[in-house]
C-alpha positions in Angstrom: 0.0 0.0 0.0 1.2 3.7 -0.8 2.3 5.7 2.1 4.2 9.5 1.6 7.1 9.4 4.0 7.6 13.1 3.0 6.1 15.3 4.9 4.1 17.8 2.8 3.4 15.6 -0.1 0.1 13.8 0.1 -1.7 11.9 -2.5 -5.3 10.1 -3.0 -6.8 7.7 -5.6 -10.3 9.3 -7.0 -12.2 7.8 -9.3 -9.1 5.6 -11.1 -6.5 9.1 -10.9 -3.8 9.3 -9.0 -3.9 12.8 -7.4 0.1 14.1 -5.9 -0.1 17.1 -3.9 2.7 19.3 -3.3 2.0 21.0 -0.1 5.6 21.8 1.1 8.8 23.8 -1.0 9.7 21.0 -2.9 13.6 20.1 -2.6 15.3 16.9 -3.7 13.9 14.9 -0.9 9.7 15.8 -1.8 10.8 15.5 -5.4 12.1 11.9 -5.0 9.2 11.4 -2.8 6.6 12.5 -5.9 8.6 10.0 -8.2 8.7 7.1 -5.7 4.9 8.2 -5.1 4.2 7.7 -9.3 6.4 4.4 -9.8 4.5 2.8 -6.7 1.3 4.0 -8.1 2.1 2.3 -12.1 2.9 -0.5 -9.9 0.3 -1.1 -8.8 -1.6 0.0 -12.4 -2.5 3.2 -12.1 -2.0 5.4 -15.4 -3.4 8.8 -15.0 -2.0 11.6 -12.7 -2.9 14.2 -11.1 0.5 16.5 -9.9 -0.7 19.4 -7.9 2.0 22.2 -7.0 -0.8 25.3 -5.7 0.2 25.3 -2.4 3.9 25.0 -3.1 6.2 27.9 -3.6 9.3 27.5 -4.8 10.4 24.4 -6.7 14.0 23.6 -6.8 16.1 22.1 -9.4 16.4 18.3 -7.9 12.8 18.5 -7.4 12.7 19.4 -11.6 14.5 16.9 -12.4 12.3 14.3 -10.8 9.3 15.3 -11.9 11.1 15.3 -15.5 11.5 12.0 -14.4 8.6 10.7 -13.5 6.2 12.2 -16.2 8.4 10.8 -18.5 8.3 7.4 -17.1 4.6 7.5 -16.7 4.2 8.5 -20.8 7.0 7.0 -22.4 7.2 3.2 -20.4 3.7 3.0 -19.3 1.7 5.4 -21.7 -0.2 7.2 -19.4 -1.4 10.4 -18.8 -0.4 13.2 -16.5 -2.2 16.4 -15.4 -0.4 19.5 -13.6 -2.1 21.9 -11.7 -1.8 25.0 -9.9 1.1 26.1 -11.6 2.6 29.8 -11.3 3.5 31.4 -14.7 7.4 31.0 -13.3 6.8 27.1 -12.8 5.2 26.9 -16.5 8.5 28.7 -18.4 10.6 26.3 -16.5 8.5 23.1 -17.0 8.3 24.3 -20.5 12.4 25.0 -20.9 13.2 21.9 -19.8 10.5 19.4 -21.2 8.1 18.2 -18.5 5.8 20.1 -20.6 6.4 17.4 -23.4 4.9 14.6 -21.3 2.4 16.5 -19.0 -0.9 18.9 -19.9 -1.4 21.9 -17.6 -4.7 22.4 -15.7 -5.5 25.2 -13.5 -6.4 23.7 -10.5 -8.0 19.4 -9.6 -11.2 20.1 -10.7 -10.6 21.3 -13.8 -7.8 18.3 -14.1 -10.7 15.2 -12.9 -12.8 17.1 -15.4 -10.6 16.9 -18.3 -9.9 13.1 -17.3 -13.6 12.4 -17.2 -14.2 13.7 -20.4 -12.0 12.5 -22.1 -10.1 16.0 -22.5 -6.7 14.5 -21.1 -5.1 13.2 -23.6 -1.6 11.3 -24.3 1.2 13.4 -24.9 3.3 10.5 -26.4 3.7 10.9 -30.0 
């Protein structure tokens, strides 16, 4: 069973999504957790994400790099789908810049992300 051993990361399984939340700065240690968090959760089956960073405010580069890491993993080796929300304009030119933007669509906040996965509005980024 799943369990965050960061705290400030929580997460919750809704309707078949896998909803991360980023409640915490996220360093190297909360940005390992959100990738040890998604490979659990393809594990165990789960292919669509939810990533949420609105209460986070600063996001450092470790952290970056691991959520490179794990959208990639989820799109490329499992073909899944991967939602971000409540990202700040900053977090959006960087994700962008470096290519999480490739593998993940951008929502602006859960609802509107379990929306778009109920209707069908998420869709694969893999080409």
């Amino acid at each position: 069973m799943l369990k965050s051993n960061v705290t400030g990361i929580t997460f919750e399984k809704v309707d078949g999504i896998l909803i991360i939340r980023s409640n915490c700065p996220l360093g190297e240690d909360s940005g390992k957790e959100i990738e040890r968090l998604a490979k659990a959760a393809l594990d165990e089956g789960s292919l669509d994400f939810i990533i949420d960073f609105g209460m986070t405010k600063a996001i450092s580069s470790p952290a970056v790099a691991a959520i490179l890491n794990t959208t990639e993993e989820i799109v490329d080796l499992k073909n899944g789908r991967v939602l971000l929300s409540g990202l700040t304009e900053l977090n959006v030119k960087v994700f962008e810049m470096v290519g999480i933007l490739f593998y993940a669509d951008i929502a602006s906040n859960i609802e509107e992300a379990r929306k778009r996965f109920q209707t069908g509005a998420a869709k694969h980024k893999k080409s």
